[in-house]
N, C-alpha and C positions, 0 to 999 in steps of 0.2 A: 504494500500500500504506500505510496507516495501523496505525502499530506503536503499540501501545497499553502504558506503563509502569506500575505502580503504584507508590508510594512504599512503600519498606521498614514503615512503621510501620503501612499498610491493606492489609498482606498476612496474613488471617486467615482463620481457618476460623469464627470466633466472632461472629457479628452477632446485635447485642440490634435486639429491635422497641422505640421508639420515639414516631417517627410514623410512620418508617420504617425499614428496616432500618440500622442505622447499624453499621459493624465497628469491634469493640472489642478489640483482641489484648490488651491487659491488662487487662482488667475496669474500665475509670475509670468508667462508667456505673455500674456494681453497686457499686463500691467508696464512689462518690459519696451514691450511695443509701445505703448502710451507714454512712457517716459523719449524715448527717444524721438517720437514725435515733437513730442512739447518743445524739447531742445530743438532742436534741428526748428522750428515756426519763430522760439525766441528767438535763436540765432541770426535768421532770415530776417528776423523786423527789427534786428537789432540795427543801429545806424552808426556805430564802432568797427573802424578797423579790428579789434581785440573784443571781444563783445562776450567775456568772459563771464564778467559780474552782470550784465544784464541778461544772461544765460541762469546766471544761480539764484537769482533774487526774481524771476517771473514768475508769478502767481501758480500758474499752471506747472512749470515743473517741479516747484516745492509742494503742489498736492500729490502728484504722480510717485514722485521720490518719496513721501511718507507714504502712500497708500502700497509702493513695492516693501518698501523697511517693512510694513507692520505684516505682509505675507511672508516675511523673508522670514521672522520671527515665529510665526504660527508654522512655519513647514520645521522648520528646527526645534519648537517646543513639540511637536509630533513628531520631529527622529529621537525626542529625549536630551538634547542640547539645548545650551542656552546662545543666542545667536547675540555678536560682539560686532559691533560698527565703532570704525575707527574715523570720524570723520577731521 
């Protein structure tokens, strides 16, 4: 008999395609995605040669960046770690 376990954190009903189906219980793919958007729109409307700080201080990616932080934390409290941001 081959008893087959999954890890708490790949127990989902939510798989993103990829290249393959990959499961996502907290959105870090979409969430991933969202963040690099936000950047990449501030960046664009940014009016700086260097548009660094107007990259980190828009609205939109300081929501995207805490809303991946706080999945990044719940996928780690479900492998049993505590997840560590060195910002």
């Amino acid at each position: 008999m081959n008893e087959y376990k999954t890890h708490p954190a790949l127990q989902t009903d939510n798989y993103v395609r990829v290249t393959t189906l990959v499961p996502d219980k907290y959105g870090i793919i979409q969430l991933s995605n969202d963040l690099l958007v936000a950047m990449h729109e501030a960046d664009m409307s940014s009016l700086k040669d260097d548009a660094t700080e107007d990259v980190s201080l828009n609205a939109s990616v300081i929501d995207n960046f805490t809303q991946l932080a706080d999945a990044m934390e719940y996928l780690a409290k479900d492998m049993g770690i505590e997840a560590k941001f060195k910002f």
